[in-house]
C-alpha positions as CSV (number, residue, x, y, z in Angstrom):
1,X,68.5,114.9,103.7
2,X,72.0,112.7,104.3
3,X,74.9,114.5,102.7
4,X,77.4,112.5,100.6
5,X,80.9,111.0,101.3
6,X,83.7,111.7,98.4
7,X,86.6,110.1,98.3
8,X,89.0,112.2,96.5
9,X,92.5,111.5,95.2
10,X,95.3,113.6,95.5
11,X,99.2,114.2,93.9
12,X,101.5,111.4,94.3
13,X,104.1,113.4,93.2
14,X,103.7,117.1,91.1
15,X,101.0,119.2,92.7
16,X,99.5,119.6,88.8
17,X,98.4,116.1,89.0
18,X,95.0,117.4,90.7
19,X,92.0,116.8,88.8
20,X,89.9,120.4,88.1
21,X,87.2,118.4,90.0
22,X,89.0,117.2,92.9
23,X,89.5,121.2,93.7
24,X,86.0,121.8,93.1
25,X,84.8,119.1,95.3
26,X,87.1,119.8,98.1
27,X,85.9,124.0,97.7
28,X,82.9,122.7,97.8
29,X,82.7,120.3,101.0
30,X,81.5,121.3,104.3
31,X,84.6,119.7,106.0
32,X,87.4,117.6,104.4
33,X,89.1,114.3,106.7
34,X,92.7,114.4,106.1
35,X,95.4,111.7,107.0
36,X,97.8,114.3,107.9
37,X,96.3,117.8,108.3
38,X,100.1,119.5,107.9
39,X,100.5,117.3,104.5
40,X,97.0,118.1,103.0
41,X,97.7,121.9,104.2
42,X,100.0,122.3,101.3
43,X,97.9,121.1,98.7
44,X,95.1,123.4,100.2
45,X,96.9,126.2,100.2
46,X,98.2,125.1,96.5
47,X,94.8,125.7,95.3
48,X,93.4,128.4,97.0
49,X,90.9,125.9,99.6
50,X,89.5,126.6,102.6
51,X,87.2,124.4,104.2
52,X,87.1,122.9,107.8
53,X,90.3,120.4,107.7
54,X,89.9,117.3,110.4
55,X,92.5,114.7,111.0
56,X,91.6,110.9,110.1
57,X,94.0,108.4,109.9
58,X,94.4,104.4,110.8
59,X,95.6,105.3,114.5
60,X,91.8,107.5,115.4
61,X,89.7,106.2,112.4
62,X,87.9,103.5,114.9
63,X,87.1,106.3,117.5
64,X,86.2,109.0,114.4
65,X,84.1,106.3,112.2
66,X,80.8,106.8,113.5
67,X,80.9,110.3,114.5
68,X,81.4,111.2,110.6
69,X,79.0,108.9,109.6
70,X,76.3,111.1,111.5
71,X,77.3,114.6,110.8
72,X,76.8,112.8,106.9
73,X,73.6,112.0,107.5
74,X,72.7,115.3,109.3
75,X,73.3,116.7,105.7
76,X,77.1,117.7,105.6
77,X,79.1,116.8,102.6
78,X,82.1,115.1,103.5
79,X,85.6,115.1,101.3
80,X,88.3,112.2,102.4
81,X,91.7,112.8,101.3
82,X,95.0,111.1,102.5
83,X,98.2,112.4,101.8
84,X,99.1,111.3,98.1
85,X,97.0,108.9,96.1
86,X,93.4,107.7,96.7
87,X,92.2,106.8,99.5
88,X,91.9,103.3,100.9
89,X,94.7,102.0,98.7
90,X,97.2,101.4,101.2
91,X,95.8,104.4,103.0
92,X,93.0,105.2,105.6
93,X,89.7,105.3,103.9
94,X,88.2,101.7,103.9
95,X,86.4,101.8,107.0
96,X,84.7,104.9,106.5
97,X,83.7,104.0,102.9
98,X,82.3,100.7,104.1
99,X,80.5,102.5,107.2
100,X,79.0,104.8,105.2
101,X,78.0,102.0,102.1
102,X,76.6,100.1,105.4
103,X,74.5,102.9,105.8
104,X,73.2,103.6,102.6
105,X,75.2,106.8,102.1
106,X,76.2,108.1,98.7
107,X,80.0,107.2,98.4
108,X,81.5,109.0,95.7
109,X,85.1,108.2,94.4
110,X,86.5,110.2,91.9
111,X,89.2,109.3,89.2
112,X,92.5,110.4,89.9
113,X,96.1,109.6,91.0
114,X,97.5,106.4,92.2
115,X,100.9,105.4,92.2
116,X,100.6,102.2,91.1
117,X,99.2,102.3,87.6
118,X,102.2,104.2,86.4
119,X,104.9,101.8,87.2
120,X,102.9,99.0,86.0
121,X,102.4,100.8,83.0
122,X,106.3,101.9,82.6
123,X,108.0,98.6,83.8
124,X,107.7,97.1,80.3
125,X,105.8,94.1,81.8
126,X,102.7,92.8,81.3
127,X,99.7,94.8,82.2
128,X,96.7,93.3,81.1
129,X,96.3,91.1,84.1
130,X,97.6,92.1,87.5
131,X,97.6,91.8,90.9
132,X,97.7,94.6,93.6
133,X,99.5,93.0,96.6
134,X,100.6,96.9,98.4
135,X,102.8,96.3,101.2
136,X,103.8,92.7,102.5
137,X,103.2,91.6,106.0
138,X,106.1,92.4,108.2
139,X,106.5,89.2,109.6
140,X,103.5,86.8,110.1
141,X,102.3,85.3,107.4
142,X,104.8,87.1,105.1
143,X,106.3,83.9,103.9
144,X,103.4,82.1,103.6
145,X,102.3,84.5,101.2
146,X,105.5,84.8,99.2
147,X,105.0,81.3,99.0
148,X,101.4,81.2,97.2
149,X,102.9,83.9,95.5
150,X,105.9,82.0,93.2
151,X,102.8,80.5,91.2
152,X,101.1,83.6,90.7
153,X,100.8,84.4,87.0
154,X,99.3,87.9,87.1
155,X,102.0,90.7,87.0
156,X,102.3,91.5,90.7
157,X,102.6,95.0,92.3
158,X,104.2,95.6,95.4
159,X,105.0,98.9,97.5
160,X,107.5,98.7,99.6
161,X,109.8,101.3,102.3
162,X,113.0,102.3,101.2
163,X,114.8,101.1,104.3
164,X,113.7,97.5,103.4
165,X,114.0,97.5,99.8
166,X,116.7,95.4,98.9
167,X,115.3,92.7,101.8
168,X,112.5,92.2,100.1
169,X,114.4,92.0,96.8
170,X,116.4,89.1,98.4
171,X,113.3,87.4,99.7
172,X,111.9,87.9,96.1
173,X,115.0,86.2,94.6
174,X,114.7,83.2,97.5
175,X,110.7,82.6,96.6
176,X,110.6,83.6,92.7
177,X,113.7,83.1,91.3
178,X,116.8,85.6,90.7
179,X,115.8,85.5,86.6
180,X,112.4,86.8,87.3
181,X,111.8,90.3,85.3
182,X,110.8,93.2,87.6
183,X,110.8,97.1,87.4
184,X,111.6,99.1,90.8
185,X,109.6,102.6,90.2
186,X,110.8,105.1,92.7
187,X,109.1,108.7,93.3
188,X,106.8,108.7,90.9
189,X,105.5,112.1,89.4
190,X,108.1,113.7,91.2
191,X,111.1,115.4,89.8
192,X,113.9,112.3,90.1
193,X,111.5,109.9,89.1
194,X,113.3,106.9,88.2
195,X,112.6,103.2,87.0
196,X,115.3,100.9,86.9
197,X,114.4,97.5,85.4
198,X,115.6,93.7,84.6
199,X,116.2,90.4,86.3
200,X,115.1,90.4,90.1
201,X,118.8,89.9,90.3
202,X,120.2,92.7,88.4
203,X,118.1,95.0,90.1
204,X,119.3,94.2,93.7
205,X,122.4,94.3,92.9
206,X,122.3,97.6,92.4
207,X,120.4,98.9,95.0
208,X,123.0,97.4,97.2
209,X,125.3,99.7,95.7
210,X,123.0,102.6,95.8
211,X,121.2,103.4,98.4
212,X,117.3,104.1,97.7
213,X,115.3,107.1,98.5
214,X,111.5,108.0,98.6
215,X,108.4,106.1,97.3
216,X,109.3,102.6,96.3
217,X,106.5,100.9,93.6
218,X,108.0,97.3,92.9
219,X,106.5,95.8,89.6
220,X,107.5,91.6,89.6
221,X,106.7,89.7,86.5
222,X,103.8,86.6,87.3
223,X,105.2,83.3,86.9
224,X,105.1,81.2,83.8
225,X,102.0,78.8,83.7
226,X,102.4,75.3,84.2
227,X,101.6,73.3,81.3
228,X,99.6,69.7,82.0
229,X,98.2,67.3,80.4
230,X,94.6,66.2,80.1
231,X,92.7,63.2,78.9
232,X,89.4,63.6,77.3
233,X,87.8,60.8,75.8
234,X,85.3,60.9,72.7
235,X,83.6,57.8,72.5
236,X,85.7,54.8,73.4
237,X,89.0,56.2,72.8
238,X,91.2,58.9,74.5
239,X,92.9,62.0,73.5
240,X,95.7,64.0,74.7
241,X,95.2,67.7,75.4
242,X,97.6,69.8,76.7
243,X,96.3,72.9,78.0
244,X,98.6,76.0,78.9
C-alpha cells in the first residue's frame, strides 16, 4: 500500500507558530525532505523530533523527484518542510506535489503559516480580492509584467530581498504611480516585526534613509477600475450605461 506525501508548514517567524499537528505529523513520518537540513534542525530539535531528515531543495529536486515518489509508493510516509512557511509558495515543493498528484498519491497539505496573509491582513488595504505575485523576475520579462500589472485591480502581494527593496520600490513608483497606497511588512512573527505603510512614495523615501533588514512582504494597492461607457439598446432606442 502507497504511503502518503504531507506538505507541512513551518514558523515564519516565532517557533510557537507550529500547529500541534504539524509536530505530530512530522513525529510520525518515516522520513521528512527539508530545504535546508541545518534550518529545519532547529525546529526539530525545538520539538523534540526525530525522524530521518533528507535534503530537498530547487538545486537537487529534479535528480531527488522520482526517487521519493517510489519509496512513497513502497509504503513510506513522507513529510516536506522548507525552511519557514509552506511549501511550494515561493519554496521547493511544487514538483514533488505534482509528481506525486501525477501519480495518484495522497497529497496532504496542512493549514499553517505563510507569510503573506499577515501583511495583507495588517497593511490596512483591501483584502477581499488579491493577487499573489511572490518574487519578480530579475530581469526578463520583469517589465513586461510590471507593465500588465499598473491595471491590475486586485490588491497585489509581492516578496522581495532586502538588498533590492527600495529598486523595486522605484520601479513600482515608475509603473504605478508614486500616490499608490502600499504596506512594506518586514520580519513577520519575529520579534522587530514592523509594517510601515502609505503612498508608494512615502514609503521609499524612507527606506532610503533606513536601511532594511530580513524578510521583506510588499503589500501594493490594485489600481482604480476604469469606468466606460456602454450602449445597450431596448427596442429601437439606445441607452447609456456606465459600468464601473
Amino acid at each position: 500500500m502507497a504511503g502518503k506525501l504531507y506538505i507541512v508548514p513551518t514558523p515564519v517567524g516565532n517557533l510557537e507558530d507550529m500547529t500541534f499537528r504539524a509536530v505530530q505529523v512530522l513525529k510520525e513520518a518515516d522520513l521528512i525532505l527539508a530545504e535546508d537540513t541545518r534550518t529545519s534542525s532547529v525546529l526539530l530539535h525545538r520539538y523534540d523530533i526525530h525522524r530521518p531528515l533528507q535534503s530537498h531543495h530547487k538545486f537537487n529536486e529534479h535528480q531527488t523527484v522520482q526517487l521519493v515518489k517510489e519509496r512513497i509508493l513502497s509504503g513510506l510516509n513522507v513529510a516536506l518542510v522548507s525552511d519557514a512557511g509552506t511549501p511550494g509558495i515561493s519554496d521547493p515543493g511544487f514538483l514533488l506535489a505534482r509528481t506525486c498528484a501525477e501519480e495518484g498519491i495522497e497529497v496532504q497539505t496542512l493549514p499553517g503559516a505563510t507569510a503573506c496573509i499577515p501583511a495583507i491582513v495588517s497593511s490596512g488595504l483591501p483584502c477581499d480580492r488579491f493577487v499573489f505575485e511572490g518574487f519578480l523576475p530579475q530581469k526578463k520579462g520583469r517589465q513586461t509584467l510590471l507593465t500588465a500589472l499598473s491595471a491590475e485591480t486586485r490588491t497585489m502581494i509581492f516578496y522581495e530581498s532586502p538588498y533590492r527593496l527600495v529598486k523595486t520600490l522605484e520601479q513600482f513608483i515608475q509603473f504605478f504611480g508614486g500616490e499608490r497606497r502600499c504596506s512594506v511588512a518586514r520580519e513577520i512573527s519575529k520579534l522587530h516585526e514592523t509594517h510601515h505603510r502609505g503612498t508608494l512614495e512615502e514609503v521609499c523615501s524612507w527606506f532610503r534613509e533606513h536601511e532594511p533588514k530580513g524578510e521583506i512582504v510588499i503589500i501594493v494597492a490594485g489600481a482604480q477600475p476604469v469606468k466606460s461607457e456602454k450602449k445597450k439598446r431596448y427596442g429601437g432606442g439606445e441607452e447609456e450605461i456606465e459600468e464601473s
